[in-house]
DOPAGU-970731 format. One record per residue (C-alpha): residue number from 1; residue in one letter; x, y, z. Coordinates in Angstrom, 1 decimal, always signed. Layout:
N
{pt NUM "a" {X Y Z}};
...
! end
This chain:
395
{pt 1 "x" {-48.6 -9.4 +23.9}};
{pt 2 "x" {-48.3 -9.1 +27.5}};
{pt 3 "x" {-45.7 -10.4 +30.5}};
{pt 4 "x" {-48.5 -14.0 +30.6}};
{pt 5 "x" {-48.3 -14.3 +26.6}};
{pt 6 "x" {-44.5 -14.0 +27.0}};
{pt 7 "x" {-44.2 -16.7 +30.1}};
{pt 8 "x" {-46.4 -18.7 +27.6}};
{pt 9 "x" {-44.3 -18.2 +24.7}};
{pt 10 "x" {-41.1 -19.4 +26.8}};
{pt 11 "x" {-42.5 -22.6 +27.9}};
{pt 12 "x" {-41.3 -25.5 +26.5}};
{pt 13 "x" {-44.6 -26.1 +24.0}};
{pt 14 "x" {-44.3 -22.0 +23.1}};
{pt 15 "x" {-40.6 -22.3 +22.2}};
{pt 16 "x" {-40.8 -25.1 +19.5}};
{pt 17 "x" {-44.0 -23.6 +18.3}};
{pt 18 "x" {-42.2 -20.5 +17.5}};
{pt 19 "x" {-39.0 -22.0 +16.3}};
{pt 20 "x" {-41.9 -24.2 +14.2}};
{pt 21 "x" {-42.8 -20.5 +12.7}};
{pt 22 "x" {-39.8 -19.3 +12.3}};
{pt 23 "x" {-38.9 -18.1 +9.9}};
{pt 24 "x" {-42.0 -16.2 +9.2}};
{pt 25 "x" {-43.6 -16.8 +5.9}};
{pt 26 "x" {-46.4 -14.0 +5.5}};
{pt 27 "x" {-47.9 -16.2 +2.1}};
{pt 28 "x" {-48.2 -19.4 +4.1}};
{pt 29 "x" {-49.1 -17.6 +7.3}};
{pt 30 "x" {-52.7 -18.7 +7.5}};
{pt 31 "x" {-51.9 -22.4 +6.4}};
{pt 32 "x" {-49.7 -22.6 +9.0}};
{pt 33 "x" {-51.9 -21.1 +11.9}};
{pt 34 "x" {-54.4 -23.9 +10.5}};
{pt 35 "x" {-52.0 -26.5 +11.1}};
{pt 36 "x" {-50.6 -25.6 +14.1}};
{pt 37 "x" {-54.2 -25.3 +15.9}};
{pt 38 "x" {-55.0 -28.6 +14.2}};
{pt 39 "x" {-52.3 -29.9 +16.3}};
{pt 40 "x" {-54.0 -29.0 +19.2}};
{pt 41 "x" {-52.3 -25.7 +20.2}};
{pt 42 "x" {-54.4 -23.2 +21.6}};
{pt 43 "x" {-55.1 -20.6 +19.6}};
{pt 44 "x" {-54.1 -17.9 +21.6}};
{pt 45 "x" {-50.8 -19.5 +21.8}};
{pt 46 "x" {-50.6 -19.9 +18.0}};
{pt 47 "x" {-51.5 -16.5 +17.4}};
{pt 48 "x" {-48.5 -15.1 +19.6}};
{pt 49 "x" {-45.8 -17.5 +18.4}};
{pt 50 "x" {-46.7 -16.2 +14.8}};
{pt 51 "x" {-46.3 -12.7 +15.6}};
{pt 52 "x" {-43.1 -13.8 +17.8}};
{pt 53 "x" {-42.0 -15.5 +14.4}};
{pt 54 "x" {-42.5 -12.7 +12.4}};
{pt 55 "x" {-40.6 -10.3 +14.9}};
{pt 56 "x" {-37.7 -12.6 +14.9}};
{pt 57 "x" {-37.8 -12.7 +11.3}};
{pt 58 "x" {-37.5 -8.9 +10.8}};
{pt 59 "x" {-34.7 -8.6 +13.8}};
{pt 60 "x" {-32.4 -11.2 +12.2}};
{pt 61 "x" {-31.8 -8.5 +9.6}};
{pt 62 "x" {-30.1 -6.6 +12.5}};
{pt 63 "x" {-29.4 -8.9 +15.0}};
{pt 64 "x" {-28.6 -12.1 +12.7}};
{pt 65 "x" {-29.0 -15.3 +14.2}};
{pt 66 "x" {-28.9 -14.0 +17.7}};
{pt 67 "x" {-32.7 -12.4 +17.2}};
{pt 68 "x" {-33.7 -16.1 +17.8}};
{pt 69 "x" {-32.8 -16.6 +21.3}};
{pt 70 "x" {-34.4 -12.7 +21.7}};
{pt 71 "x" {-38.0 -11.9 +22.8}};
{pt 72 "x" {-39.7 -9.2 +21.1}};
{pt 73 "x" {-42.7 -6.6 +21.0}};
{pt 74 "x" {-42.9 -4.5 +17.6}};
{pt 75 "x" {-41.8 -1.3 +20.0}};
{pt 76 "x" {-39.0 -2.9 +21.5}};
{pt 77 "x" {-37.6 -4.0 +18.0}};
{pt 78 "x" {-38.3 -0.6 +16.6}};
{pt 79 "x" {-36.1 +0.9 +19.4}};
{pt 80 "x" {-33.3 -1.8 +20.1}};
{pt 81 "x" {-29.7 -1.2 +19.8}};
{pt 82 "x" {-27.5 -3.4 +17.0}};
{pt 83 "x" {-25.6 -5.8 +18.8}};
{pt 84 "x" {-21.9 -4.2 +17.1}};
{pt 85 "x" {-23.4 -1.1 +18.7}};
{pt 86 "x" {-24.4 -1.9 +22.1}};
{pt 87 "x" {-21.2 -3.7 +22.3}};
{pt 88 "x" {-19.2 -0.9 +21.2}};
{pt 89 "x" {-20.7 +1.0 +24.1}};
{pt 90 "x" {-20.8 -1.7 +27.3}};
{pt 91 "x" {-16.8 -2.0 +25.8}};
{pt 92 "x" {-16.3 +1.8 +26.7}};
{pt 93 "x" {-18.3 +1.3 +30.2}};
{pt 94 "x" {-15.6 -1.5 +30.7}};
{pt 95 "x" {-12.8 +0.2 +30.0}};
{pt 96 "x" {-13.4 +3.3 +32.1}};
{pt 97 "x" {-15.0 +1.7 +35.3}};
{pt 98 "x" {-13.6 -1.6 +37.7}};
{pt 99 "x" {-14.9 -4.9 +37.1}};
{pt 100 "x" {-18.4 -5.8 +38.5}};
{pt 101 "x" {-19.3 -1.6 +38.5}};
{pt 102 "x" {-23.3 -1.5 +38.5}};
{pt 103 "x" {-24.5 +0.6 +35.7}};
{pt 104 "x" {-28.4 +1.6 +35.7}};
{pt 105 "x" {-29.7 +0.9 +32.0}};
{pt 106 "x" {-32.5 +3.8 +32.7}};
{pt 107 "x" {-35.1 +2.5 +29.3}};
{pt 108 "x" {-34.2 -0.6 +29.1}};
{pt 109 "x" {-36.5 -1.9 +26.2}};
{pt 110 "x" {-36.0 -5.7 +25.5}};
{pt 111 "x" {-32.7 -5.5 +26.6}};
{pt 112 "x" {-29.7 -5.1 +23.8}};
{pt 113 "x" {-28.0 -2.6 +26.1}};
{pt 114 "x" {-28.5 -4.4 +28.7}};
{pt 115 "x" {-27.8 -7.6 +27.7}};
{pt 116 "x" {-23.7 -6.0 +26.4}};
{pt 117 "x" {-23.0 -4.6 +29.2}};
{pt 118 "x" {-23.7 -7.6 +31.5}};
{pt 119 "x" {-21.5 -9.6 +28.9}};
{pt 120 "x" {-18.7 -7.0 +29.1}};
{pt 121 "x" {-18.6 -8.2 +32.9}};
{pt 122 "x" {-20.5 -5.7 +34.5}};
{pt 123 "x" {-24.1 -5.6 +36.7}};
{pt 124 "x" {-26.9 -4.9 +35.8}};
{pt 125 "x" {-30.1 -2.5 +37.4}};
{pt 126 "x" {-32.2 -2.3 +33.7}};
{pt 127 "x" {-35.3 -0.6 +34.0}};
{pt 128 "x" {-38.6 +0.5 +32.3}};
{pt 129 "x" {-42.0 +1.9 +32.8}};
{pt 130 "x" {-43.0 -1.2 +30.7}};
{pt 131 "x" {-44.3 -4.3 +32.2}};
{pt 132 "x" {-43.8 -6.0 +28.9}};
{pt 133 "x" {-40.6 -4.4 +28.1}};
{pt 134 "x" {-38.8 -5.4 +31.6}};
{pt 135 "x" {-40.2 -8.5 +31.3}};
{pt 136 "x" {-38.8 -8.8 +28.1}};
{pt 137 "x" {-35.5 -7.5 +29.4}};
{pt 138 "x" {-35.5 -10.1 +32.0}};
{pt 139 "x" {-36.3 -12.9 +29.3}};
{pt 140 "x" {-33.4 -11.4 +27.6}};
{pt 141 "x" {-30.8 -11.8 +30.6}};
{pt 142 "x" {-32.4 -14.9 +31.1}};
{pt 143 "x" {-31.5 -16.7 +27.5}};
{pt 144 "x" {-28.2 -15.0 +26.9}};
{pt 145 "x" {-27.2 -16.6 +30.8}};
{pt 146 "x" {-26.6 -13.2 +32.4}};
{pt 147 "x" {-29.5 -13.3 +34.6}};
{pt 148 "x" {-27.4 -13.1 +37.4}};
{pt 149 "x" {-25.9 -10.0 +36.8}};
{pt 150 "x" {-29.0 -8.2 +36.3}};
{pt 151 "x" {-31.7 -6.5 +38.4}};
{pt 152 "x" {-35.0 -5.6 +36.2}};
{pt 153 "x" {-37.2 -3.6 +37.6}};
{pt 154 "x" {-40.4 -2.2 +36.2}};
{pt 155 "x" {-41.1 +1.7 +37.0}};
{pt 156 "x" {-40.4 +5.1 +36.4}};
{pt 157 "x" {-36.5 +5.8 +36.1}};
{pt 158 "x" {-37.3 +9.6 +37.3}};
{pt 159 "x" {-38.3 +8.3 +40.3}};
{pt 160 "x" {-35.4 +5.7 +40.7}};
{pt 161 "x" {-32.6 +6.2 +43.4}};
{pt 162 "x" {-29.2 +6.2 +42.1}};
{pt 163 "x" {-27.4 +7.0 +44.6}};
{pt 164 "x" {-26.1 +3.2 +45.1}};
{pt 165 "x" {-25.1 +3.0 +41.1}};
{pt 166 "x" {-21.8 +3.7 +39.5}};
{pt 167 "x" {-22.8 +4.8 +36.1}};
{pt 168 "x" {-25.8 +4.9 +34.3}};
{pt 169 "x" {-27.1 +4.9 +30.2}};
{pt 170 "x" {-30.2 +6.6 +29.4}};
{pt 171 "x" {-32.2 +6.2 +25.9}};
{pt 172 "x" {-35.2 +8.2 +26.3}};
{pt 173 "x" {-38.1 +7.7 +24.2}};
{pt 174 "x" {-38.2 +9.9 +21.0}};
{pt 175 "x" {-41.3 +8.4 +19.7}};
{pt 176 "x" {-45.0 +9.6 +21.0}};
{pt 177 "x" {-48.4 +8.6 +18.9}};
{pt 178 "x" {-46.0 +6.7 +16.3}};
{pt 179 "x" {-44.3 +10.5 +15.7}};
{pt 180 "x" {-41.0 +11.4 +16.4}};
{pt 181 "x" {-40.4 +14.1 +18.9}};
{pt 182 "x" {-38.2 +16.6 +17.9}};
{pt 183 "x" {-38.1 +18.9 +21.0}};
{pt 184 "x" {-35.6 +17.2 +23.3}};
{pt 185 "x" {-38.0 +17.9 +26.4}};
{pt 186 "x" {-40.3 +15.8 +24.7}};
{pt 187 "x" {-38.5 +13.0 +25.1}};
{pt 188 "x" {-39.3 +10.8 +28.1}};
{pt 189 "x" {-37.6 +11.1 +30.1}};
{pt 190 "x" {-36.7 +14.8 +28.8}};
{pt 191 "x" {-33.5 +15.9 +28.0}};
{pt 192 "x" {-33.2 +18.6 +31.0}};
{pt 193 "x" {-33.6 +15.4 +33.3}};
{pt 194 "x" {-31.2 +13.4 +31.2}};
{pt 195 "x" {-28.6 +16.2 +32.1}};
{pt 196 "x" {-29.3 +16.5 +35.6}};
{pt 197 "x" {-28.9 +13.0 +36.1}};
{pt 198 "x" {-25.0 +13.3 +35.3}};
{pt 199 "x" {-24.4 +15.8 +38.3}};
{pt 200 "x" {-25.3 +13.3 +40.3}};
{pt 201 "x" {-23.8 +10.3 +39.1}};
{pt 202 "x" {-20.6 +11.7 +37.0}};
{pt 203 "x" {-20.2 +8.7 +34.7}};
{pt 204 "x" {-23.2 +8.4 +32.7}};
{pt 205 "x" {-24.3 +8.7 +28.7}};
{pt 206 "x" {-27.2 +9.1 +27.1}};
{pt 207 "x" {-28.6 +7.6 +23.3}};
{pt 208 "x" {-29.7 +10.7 +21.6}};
{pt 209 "x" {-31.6 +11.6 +18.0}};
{pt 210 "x" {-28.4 +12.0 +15.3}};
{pt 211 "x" {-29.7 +15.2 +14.2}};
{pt 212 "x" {-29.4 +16.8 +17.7}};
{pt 213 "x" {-28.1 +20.4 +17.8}};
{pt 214 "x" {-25.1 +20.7 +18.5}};
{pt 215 "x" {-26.1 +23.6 +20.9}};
{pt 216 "x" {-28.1 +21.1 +23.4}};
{pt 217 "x" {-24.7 +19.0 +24.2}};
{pt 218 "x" {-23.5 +20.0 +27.5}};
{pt 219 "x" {-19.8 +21.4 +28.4}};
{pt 220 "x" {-17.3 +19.0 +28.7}};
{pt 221 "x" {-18.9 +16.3 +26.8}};
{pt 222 "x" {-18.0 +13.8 +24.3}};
{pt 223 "x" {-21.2 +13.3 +21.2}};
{pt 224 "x" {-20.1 +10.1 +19.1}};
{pt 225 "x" {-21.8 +9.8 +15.8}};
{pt 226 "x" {-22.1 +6.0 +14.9}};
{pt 227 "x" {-23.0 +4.4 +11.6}};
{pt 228 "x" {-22.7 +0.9 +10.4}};
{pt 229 "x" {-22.6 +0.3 +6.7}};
{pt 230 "x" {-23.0 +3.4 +6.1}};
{pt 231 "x" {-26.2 +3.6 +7.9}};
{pt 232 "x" {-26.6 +6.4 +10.5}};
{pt 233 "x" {-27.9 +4.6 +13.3}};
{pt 234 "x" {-27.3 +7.0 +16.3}};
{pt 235 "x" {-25.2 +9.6 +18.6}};
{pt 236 "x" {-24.5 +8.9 +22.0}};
{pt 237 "x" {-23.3 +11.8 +25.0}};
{pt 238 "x" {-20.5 +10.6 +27.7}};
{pt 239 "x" {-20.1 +12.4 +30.6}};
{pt 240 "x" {-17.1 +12.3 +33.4}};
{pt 241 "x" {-15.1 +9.1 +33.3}};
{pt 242 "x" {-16.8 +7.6 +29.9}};
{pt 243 "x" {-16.1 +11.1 +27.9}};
{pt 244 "x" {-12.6 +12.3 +26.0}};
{pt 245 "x" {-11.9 +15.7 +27.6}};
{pt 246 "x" {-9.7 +16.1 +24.5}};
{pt 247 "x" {-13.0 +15.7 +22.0}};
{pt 248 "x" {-15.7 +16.9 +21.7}};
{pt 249 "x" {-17.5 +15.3 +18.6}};
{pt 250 "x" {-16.2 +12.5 +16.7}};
{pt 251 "x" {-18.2 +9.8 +14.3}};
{pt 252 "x" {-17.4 +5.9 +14.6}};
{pt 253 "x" {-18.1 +4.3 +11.4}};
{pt 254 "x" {-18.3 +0.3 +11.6}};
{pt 255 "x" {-17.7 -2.5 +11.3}};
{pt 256 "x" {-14.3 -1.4 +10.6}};
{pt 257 "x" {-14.3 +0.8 +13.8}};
{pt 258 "x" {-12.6 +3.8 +12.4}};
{pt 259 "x" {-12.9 +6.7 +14.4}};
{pt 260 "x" {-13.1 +10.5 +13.1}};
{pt 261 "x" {-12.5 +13.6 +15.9}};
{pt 262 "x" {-12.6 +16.6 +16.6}};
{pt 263 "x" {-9.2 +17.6 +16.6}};
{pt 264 "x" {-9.8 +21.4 +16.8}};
{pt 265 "x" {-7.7 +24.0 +14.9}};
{pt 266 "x" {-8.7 +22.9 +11.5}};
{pt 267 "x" {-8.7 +25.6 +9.0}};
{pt 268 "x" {-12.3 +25.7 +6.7}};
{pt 269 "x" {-11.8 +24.0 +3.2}};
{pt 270 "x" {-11.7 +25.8 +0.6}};
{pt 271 "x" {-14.8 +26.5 -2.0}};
{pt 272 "x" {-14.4 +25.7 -5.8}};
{pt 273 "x" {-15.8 +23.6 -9.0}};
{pt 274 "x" {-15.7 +19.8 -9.4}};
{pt 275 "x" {-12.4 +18.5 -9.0}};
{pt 276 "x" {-11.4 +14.7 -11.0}};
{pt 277 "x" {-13.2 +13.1 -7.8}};
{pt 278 "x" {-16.0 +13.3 -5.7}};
{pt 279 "x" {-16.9 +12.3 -2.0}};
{pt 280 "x" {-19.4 +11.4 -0.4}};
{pt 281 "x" {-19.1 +11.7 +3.7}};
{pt 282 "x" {-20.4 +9.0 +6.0}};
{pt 283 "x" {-23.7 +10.4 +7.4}};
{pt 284 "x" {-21.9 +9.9 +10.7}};
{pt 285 "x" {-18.8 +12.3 +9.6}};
{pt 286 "x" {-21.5 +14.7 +8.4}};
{pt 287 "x" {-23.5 +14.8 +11.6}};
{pt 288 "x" {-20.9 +15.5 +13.9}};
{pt 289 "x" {-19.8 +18.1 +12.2}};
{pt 290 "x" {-16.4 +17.2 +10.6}};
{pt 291 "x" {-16.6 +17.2 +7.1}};
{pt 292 "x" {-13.7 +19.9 +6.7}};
{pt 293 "x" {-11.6 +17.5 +8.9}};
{pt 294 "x" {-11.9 +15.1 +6.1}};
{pt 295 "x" {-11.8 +17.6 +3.2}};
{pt 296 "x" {-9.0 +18.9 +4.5}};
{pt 297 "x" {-6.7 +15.5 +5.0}};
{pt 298 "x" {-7.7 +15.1 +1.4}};
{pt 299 "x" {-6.8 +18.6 -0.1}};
{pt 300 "x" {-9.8 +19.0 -1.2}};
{pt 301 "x" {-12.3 +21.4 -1.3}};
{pt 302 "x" {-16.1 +21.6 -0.8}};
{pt 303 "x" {-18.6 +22.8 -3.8}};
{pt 304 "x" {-20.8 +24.5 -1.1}};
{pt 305 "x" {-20.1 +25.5 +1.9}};
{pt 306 "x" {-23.6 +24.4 +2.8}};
{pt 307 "x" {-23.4 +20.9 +1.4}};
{pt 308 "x" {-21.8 +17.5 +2.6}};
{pt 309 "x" {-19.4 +16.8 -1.3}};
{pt 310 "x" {-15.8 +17.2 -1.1}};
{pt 311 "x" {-14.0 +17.6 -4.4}};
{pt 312 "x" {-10.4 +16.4 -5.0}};
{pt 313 "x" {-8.1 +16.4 -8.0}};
{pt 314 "x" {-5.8 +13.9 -5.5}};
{pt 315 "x" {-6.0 +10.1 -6.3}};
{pt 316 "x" {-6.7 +9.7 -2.3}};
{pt 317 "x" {-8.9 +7.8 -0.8}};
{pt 318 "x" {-11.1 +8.4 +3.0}};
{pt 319 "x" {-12.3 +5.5 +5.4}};
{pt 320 "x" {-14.9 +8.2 +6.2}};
{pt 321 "x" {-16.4 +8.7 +2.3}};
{pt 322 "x" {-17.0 +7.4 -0.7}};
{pt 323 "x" {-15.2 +8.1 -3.6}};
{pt 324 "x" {-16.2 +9.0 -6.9}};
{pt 325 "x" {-14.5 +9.7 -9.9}};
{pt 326 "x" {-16.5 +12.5 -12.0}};
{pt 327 "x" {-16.7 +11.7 -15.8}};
{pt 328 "x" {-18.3 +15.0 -16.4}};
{pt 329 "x" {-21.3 +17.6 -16.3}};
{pt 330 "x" {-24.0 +17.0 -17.5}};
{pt 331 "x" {-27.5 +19.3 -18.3}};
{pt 332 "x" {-29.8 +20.0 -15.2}};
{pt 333 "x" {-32.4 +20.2 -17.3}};
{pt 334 "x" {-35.0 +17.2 -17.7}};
{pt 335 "x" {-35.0 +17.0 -21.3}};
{pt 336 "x" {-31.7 +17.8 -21.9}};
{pt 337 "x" {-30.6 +15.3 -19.3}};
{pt 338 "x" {-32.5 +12.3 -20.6}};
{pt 339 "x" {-30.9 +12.8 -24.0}};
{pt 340 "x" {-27.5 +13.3 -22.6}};
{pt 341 "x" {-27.9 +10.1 -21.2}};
{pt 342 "x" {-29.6 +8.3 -23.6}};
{pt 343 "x" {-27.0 +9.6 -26.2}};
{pt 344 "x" {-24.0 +7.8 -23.9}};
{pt 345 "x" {-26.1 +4.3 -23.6}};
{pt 346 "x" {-27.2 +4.4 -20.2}};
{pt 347 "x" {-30.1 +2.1 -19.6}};
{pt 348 "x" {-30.9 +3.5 -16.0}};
{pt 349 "x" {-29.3 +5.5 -13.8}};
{pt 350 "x" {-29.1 +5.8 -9.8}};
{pt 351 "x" {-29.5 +9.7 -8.6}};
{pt 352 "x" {-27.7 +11.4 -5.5}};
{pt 353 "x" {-28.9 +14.6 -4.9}};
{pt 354 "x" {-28.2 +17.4 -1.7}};
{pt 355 "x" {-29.6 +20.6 -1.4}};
{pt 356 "x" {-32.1 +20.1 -4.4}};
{pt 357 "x" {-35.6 +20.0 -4.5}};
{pt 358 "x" {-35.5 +17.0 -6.6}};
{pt 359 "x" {-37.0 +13.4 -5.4}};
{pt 360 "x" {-34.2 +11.0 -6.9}};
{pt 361 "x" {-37.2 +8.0 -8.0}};
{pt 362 "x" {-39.3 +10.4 -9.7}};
{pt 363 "x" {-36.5 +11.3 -11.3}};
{pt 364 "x" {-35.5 +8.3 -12.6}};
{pt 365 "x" {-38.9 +7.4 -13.9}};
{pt 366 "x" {-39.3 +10.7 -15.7}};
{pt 367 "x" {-35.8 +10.1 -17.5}};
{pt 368 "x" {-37.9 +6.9 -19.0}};
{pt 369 "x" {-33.7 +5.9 -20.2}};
{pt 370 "x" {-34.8 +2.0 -20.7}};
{pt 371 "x" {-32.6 +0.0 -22.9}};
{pt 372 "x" {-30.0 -2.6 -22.0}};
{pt 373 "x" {-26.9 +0.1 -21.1}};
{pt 374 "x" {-25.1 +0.1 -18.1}};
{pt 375 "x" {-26.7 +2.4 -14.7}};
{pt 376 "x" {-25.2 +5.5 -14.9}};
{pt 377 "x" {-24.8 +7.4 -11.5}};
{pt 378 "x" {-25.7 +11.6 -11.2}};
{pt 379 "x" {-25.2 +14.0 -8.7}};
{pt 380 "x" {-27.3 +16.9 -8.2}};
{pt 381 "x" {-26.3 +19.1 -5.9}};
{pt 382 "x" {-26.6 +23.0 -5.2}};
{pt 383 "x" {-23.7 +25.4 -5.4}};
{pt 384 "x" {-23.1 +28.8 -5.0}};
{pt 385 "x" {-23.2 +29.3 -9.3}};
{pt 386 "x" {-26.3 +27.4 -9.3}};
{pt 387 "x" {-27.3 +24.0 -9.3}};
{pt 388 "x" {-24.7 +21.3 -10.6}};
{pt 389 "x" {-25.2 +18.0 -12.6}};
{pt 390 "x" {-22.2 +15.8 -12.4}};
{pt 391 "x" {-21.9 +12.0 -14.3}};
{pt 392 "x" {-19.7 +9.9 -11.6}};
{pt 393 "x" {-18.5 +6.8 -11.1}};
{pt 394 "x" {-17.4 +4.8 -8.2}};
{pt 395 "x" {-14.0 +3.6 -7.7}};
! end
């Protein structure tokens, strides 16, 4: 699709054809192209409102009903910001700079960013290399009535003056060929240019790849760590006026919006065997670095000191894990497993593993448990006395 297709899709005969499609049905797909050019639709039209359809289809998973009244290209989808998130964010632009600030939304995509931070009251300069992505930006301002609060412009945002903006967001590429790029100056723009940019407009922060070393985060910083149901979706560095001198690194776990920081001075847990009850960290807790914070409000301890489960015998329990209670030990083993298990009734069972070279499906289809028994859950792990099977239960 290209910025014609688009203008195409949003006239008046492209919108109910895609709203027709929607949502997308990929059995019934070539039935309903059929039908639609029967109706005298061109076909070029029809073709695009299908795809259209079956974006919208895929984003409403993330986006819910408000993926309808979005435009989409599959890259755009790939990269765009959950609504809870991109809210979460234009709410901390908000609240650091006066109403009406301009803000630069440097990789702008189809928009999300931009369209949260124009509804959190502030304007808008969203821009991106892309002539399909900043015209899907604009469409995006466009349907969601903020048009005129934001400036898209198509172009390089190296090249971009900022001199007239009062804080910035960057979300450089990470993706090149279909591969991620590891090296941060790969990323496009690269993470030396990302940095720069902040001693020259203070108040800025940049999306960044979760698994970022902690080394590459500037001095004076503030990394947040965000997941949503449990999902890690991303990490995002605040400089000057947007960042917590206080922290450093802390993880946001929504939708309940608890927040887990760096509080500094917290002694290491403690190593040791299973405890009555295991946790699990939120991958967010885990990638900022603050797994003893929690293990430690607890009173627990960790099996590893390498590995992400905090043992407890304390009937506590953590907005920032999941808790299990540990029934037992159970053999590592693959034969004496499956008859351990078959021998307590499970049926099936759902594996958890860290730090082992084990692949949790093939697993579970070389237990071959079958029967009508309840799931049992396992945790493999690795500890310092070797690895370690443990029979848990949630709750």
């Amino acid at each position: 699709m290209g910025p014609d297709e688009l203008a195409a899709l949003r006239s008046p005969e492209g919108r109910a054809l895609v709203a027709a499609l929607t949502p997308y049905d990929a059995a019934g797909a070539l039935a309903a192209g059929q039908a639609a050019r029967g109706q005298g639709h061109p076909a070029a039209l029809v073709a695009a409102a299908q795809s259209q359809a079956r974006l919208r289809t895929r984003a409403r998973l993330r986006f819910g009903p408000a993926a309808d009244r979005l435009w989409w290209s599959p890259d755009t989808l790939e990269q765009a910001t959950r609504p809870a998130v991109a809210a979460r964010r234009a709410a901390r632009f908000a609240a650091a700079l006066p109403p009406g600030s301009l803000v630069a939304d440097l990789g702008c995509g189809a928009g999300s960013d931009t369209w949260a931070l124009a509804a959190a009251g502030l304007r808008v300069l969203a821009v991106d290399r892309d002539p399909l992505a900043a015209a899907l930006a604009a469409a995006t301002a466009d349907e969601g009535g903020l048009a005129d609060r934001v400036e898209v412009r198509c172009g390089d945002v190296r090249e971009l003056d900022l001199s007239t903006v009062d804080a910035w967001f960057a979300d450089p590429a990470r993706r090149a060929g279909g591969r991620r790029v590891l090296d941060p100056e790969g990323w496009s723009p690269p993470w030396s240019w990302v940095v720069d940019t902040a001693t020259r407009v203070p108040a800025g922060m940049a999306k960044v790849a979760p698994g970022i070393d902690h080394a590459a985060l500037p001095t004076g910083t503030t990394t947040e760590w965000v997941s949503d149901g449990g999902d890690l979706l991303e990490a995002c560095v605040a400089w000057g006026p947007l960042a917590d001198p206080a922290v450093g690194r802390r993880a946001a776990l929504l939708p309940g919006g608890d927040v887990l920081i760096d509080s500094g001075g917290v002694p290491e847990p403690r190593i040791g065997p299973p405890g009555a009850y295991l946790l699990e960290p939120d991958p967010a807790v885990i990638r900022a670095g603050l797994v003893s914070v929690v293990a430690v409000a607890l009173d627990g301890w960790l099996l590893d000191p390498r590995i992400a489960y905090i043992a407890t015998d304390a009937d506590r329990t953590s907005p920032y894990a999941v808790r299990y209670e540990v029934l037992g030990e159970a053999p590592f083993a693959l034969k004496s497993l499956r008859a351990h298990l078959r021998g307590l009734g499970y049926g099936d069972v759902i594996v958890k593993k860290r730090g082992v070279a084990v692949e949790p499906e093939e697993l579970r289809r070389r237990l071959r448990l079958g029967g009508d028994g309840p799931t049992a859950t396992l945790v493999l792990t690795r500890t310092d006395a070797g690895p370690l099977a443990l029979l848990v239960r949630r709750g």
